[in-house]
Residue frames relative to the residue before (quaternion, step in Angstrom):
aa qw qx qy qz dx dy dz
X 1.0000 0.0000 0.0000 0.0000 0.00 0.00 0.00
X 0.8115 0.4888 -0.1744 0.2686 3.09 0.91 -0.94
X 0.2989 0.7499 -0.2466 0.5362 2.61 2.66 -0.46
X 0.6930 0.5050 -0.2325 0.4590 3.77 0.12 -1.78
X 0.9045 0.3691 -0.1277 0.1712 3.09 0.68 -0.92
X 0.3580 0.6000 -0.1973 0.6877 2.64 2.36 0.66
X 0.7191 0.2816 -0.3093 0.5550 3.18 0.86 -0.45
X 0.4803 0.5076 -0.4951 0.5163 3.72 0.98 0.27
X 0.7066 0.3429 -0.3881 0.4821 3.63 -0.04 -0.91
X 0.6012 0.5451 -0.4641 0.3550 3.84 0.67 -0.53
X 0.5795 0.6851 -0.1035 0.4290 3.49 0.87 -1.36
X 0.7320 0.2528 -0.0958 0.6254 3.44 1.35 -1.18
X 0.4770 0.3965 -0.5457 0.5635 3.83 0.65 -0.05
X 0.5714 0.5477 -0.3688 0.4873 4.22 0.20 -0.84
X 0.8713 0.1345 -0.2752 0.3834 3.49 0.01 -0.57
X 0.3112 0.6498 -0.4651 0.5145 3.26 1.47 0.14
X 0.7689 0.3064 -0.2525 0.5011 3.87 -0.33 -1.49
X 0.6586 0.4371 -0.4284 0.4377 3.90 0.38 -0.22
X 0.6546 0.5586 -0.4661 0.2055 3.72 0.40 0.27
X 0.5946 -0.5173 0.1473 0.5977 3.74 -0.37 0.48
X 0.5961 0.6470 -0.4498 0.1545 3.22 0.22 -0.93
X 0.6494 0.6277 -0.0451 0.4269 3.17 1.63 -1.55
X 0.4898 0.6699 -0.1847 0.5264 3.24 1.74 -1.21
X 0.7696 0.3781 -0.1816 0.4814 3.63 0.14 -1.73
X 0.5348 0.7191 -0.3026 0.3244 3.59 1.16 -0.83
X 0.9079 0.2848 -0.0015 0.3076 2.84 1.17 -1.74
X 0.5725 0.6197 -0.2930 0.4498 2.58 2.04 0.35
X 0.8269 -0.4065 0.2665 0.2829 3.35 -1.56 1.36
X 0.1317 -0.8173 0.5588 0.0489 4.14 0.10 1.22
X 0.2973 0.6604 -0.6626 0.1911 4.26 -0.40 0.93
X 0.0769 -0.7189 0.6725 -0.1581 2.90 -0.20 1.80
X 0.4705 -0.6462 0.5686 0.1943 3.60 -0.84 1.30
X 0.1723 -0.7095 0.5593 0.3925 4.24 -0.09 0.84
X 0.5387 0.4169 -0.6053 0.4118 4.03 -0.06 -0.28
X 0.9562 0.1741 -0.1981 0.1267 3.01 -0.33 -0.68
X 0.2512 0.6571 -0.4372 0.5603 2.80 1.78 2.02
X 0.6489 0.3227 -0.3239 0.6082 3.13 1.16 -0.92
X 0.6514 0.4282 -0.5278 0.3372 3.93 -0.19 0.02
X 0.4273 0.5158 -0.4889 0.5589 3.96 1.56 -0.59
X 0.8443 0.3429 -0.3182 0.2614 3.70 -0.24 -1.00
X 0.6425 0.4740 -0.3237 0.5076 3.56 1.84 0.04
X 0.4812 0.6519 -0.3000 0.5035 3.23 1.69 0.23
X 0.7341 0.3664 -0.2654 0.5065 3.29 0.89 -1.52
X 0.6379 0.6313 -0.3056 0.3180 3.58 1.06 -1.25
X 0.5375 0.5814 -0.1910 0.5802 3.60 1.94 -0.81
X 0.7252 0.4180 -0.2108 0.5048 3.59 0.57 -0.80
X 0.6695 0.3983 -0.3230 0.5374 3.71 1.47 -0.27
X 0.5645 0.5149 -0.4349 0.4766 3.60 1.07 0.08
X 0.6850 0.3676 -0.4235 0.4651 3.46 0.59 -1.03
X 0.4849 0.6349 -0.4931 0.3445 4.06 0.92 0.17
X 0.7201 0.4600 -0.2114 0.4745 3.17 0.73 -1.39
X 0.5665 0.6047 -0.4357 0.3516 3.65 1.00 -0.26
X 0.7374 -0.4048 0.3326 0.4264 3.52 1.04 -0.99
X 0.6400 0.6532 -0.1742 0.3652 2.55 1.51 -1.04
X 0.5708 -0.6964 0.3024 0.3126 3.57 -0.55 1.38
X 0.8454 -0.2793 0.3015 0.3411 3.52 -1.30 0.71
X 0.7228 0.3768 0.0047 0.5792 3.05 -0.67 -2.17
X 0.9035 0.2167 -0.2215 0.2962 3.39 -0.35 -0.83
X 0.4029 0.6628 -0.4662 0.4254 3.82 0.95 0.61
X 0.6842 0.4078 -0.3390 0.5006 3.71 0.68 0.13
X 0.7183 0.2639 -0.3684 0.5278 3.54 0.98 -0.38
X 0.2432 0.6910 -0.5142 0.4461 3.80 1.41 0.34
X 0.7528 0.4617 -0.1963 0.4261 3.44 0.29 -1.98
X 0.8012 0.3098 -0.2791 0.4291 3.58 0.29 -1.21
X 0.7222 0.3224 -0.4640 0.3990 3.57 0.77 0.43
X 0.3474 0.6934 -0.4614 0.4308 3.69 1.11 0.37
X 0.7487 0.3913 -0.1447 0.5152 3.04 0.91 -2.04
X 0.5391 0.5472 -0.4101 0.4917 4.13 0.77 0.15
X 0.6431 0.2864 -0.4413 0.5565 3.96 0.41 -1.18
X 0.7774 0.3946 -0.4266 0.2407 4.15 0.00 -0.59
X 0.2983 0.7368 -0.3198 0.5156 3.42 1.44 0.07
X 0.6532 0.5376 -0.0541 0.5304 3.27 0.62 -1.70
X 0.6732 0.3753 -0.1521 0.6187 3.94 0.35 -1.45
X 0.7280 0.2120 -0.3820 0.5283 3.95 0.10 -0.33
X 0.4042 0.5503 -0.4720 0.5577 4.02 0.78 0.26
X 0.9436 0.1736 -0.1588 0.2328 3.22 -0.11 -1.08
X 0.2656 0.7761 -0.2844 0.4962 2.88 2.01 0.40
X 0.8195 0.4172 -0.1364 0.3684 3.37 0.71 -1.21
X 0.5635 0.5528 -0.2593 0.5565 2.88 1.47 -1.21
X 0.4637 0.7478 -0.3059 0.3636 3.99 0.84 -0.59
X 0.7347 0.4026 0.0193 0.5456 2.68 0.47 -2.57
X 0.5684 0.4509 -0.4119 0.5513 4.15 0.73 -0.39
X 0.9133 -0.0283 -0.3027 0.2710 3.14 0.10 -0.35
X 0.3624 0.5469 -0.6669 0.3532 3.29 0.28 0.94
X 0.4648 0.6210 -0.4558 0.4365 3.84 0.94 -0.27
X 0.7843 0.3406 -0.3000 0.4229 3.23 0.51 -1.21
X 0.7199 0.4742 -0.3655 0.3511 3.42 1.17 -0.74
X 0.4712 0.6475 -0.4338 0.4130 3.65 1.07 -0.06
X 0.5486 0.6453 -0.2139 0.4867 3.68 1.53 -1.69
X 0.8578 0.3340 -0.2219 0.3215 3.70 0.49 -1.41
X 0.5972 0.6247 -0.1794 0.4701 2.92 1.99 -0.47
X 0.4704 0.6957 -0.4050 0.3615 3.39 1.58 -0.35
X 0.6755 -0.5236 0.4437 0.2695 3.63 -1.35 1.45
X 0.0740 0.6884 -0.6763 -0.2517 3.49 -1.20 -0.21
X 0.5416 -0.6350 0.5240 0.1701 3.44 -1.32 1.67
X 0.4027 0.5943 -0.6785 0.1560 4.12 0.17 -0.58
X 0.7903 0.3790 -0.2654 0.4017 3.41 -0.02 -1.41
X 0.0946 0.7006 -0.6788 -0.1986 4.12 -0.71 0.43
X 0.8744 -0.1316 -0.1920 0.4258 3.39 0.86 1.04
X 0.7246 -0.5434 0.1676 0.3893 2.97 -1.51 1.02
X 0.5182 0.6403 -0.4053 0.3965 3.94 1.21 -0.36
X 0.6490 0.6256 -0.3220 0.2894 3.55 0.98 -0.34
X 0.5935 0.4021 -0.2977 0.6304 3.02 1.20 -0.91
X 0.7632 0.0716 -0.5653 0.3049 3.90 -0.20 0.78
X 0.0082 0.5840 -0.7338 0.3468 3.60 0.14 1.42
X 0.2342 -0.6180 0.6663 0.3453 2.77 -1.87 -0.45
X 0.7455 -0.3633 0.3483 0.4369 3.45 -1.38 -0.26
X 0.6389 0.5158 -0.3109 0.4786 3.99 0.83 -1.09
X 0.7879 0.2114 -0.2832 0.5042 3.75 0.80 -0.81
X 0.6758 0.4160 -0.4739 0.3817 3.66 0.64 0.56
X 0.6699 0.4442 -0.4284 0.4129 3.35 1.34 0.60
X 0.4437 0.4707 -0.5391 0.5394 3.60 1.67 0.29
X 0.4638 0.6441 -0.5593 0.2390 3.50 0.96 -0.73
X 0.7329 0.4717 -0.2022 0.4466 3.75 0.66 -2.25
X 0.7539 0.4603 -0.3648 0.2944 3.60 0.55 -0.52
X 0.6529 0.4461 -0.3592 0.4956 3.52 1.33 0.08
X 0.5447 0.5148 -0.4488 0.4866 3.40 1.45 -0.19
X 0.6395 0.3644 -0.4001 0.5461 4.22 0.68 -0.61
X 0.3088 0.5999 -0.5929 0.4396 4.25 0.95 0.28
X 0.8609 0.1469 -0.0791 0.4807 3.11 0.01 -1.68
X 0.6862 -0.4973 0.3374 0.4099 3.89 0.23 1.12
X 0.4995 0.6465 -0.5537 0.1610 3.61 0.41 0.12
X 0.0970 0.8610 -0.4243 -0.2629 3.49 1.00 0.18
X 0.6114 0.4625 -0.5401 0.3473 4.25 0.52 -0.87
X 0.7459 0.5073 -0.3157 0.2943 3.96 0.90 -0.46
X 0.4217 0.6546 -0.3253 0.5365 2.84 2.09 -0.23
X 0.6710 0.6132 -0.0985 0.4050 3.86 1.26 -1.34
X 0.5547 0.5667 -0.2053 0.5735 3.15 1.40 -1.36
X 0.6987 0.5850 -0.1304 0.3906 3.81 0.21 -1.81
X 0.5920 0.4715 -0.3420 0.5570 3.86 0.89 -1.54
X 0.8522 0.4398 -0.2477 0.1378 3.11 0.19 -1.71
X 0.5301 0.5341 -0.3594 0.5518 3.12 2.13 -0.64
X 0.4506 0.6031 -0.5410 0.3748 3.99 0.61 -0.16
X 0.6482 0.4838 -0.2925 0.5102 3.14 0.60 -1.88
X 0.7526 0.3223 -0.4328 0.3773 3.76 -0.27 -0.57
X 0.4696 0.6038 -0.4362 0.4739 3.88 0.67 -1.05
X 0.7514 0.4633 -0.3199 0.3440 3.54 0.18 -1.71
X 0.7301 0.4825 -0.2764 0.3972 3.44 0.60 -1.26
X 0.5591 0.5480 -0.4098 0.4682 3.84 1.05 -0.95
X 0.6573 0.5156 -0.3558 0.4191 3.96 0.91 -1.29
X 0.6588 0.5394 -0.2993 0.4307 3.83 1.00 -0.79
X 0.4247 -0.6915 0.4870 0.3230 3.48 1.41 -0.82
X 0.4525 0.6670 -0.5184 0.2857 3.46 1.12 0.47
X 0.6782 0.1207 0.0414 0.7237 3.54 1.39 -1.05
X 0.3092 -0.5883 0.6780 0.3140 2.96 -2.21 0.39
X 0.3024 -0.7597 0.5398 0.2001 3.32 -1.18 0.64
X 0.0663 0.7356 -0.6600 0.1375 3.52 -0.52 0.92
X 0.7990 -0.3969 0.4067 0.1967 3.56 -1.65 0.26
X 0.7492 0.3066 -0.2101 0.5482 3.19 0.34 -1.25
X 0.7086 0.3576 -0.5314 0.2961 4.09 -0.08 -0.43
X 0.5610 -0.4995 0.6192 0.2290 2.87 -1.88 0.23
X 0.6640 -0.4277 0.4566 0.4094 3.67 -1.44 -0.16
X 0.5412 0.5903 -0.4260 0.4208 3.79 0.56 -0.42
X 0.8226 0.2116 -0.3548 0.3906 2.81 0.73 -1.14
X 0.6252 0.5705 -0.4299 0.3144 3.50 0.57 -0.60
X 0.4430 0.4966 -0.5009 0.5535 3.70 1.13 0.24
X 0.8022 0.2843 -0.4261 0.3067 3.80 -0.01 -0.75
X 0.3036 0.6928 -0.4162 0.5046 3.80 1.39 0.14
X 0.8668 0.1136 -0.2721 0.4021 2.90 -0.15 -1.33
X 0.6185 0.6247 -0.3731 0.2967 3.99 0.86 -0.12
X 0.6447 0.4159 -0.3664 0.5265 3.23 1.78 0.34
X 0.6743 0.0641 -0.3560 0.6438 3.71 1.35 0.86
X 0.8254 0.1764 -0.2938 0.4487 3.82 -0.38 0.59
X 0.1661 -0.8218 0.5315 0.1207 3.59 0.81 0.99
X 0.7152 0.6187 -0.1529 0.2870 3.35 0.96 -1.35
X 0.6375 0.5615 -0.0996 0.5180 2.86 1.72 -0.65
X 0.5724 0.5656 -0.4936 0.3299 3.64 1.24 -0.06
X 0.5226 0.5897 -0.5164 0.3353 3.56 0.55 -1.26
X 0.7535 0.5320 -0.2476 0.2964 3.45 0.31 -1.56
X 0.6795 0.4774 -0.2224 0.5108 3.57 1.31 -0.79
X 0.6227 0.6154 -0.2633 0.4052 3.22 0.99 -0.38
X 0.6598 0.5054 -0.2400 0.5017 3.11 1.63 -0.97
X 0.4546 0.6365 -0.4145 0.4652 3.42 1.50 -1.22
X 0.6927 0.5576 -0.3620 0.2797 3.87 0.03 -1.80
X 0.5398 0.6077 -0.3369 0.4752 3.40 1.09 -1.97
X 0.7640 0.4495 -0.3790 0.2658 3.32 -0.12 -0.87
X 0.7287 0.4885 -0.1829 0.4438 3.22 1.06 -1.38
X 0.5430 0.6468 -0.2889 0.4509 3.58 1.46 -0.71
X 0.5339 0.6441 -0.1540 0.5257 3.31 1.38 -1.53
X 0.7316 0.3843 -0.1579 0.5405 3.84 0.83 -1.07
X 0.7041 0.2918 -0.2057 0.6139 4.02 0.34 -1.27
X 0.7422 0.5555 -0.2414 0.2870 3.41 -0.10 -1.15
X 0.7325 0.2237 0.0133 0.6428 3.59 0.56 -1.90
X 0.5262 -0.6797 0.4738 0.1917 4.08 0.48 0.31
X 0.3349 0.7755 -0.4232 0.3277 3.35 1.66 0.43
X 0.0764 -0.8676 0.4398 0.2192 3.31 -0.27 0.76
X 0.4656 -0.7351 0.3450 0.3519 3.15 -0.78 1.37
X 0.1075 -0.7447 0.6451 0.1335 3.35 -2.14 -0.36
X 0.7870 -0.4675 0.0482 0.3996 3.42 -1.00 0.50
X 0.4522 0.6121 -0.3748 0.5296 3.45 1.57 -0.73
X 0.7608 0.4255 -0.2737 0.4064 3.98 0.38 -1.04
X 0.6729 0.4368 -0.2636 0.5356 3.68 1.35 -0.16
X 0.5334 0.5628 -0.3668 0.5140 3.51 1.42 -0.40
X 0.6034 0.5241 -0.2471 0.5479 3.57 1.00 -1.28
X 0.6923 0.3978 -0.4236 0.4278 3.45 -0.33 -0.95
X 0.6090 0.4812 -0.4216 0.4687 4.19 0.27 -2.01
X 0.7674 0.3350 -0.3981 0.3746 3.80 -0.10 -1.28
X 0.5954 0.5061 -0.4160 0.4651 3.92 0.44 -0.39
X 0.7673 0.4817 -0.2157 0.3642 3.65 0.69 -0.44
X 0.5657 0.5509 -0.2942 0.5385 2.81 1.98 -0.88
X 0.5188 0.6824 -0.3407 0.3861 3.60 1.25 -0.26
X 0.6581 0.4175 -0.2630 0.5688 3.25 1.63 -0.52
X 0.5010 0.6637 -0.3499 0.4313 3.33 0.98 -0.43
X 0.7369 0.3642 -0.1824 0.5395 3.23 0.34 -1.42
X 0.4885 0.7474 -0.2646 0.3642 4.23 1.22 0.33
X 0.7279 0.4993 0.0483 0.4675 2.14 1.63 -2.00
X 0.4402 0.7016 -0.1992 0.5237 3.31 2.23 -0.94
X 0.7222 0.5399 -0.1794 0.3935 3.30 0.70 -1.78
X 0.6334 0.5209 -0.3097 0.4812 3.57 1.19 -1.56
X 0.6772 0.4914 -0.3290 0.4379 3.93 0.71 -1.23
């Protein structure tokens, strides 16, 4: 009797610990806290749009399309802000010319021009001057037209449809000068030594073509 009756109470503690309640109890709790506190800014959101008026049933799909048009608006925010970045970037002046008399120099007196100007320590005018040589030089060769308004983009794709060989090298020259006018870097002899030899690379081009 006393047997049976142990094995009843066993039998019933068993079906006792197998019901959900017990189940959910005993299982292993790793709630992620973010993403508790976004449930509670979720539910707390979904109980305002209750108290607004807004019908039962229809306060959750309220929320998830609220939370879609602002989704959207910080989307299209960004994409905005990118590109005005870029359009501010493509639109940026280039300084070579500080007038329109420069560009009919040539290239030979605007590079004694830079070398007496890094004489007397001037080096960003020394920088400015090389770099307009280098352009002057390249417009005289026909590789580019030099004019005011372009930028360095373009005068890389110019020259990459007649002196392919020659962008890398111009590109570095620009850095430099960009680095000076552009980024407020003030220059120094190492940046005027660098630029002349990068230019003299074209020079010695221009030799090669004659």
């Amino acid at each position: 009797m006393n047997d049976i009756s142990l094995s009843e109470k066993k039998e019933k503690l068993r079906e006792i610990l197998s019901r959900e309640e017990f189940a959910e109890s005993a299982k292993p709790q790793h709630l992620n806290p973010i993403a508790l506190w976004l449930r509670k800014i979720w539910e707390k959101f979904i109980d305002l749009i209750s108290v607004a008026g807004v019908p039962q049933g229809a306060s959750e799909l309220f929320a998830y399309v609220l939370l879609g048009l602002v989704l959207l608006l910080l989307a299209a925010a960004v994409v905005w802000l990118g590109r005005r970045l870029l359009q501010q970037r493509a639109g940026r002046k280039p300084e070579y010319f500080s007038s329109t008399d420069e560009l009919l120099k040539s290239s030979r007196v605007q590079h004694e021009a830079a070398k007496k100007q890094a004489e007397q320590g001037q080096y960003d005018e020394a920088v400015r001057l090389m770099f307009l040589a280098l352009l002057l030089m390249m417009d005289e060769q026909g590789w580019v037209r030099a004019e005011k308004w372009k930028t360095n983009f373009e005068y890389a794709e110019e020259l990459d449809n007649r002196t392919p060989e020659l962008v890398e090298t111009f590109k570095l020259a620009a850095a430099i000068f960009e680095n000076v006018h552009y980024g407020k870097k003030a220059a120094n002899a190492g940046d005027y030594e660098r630029i002349t030899e990068l230019a003299g690379r074209h020079w010695r081009e221009e030799r090669a073509d004659a």
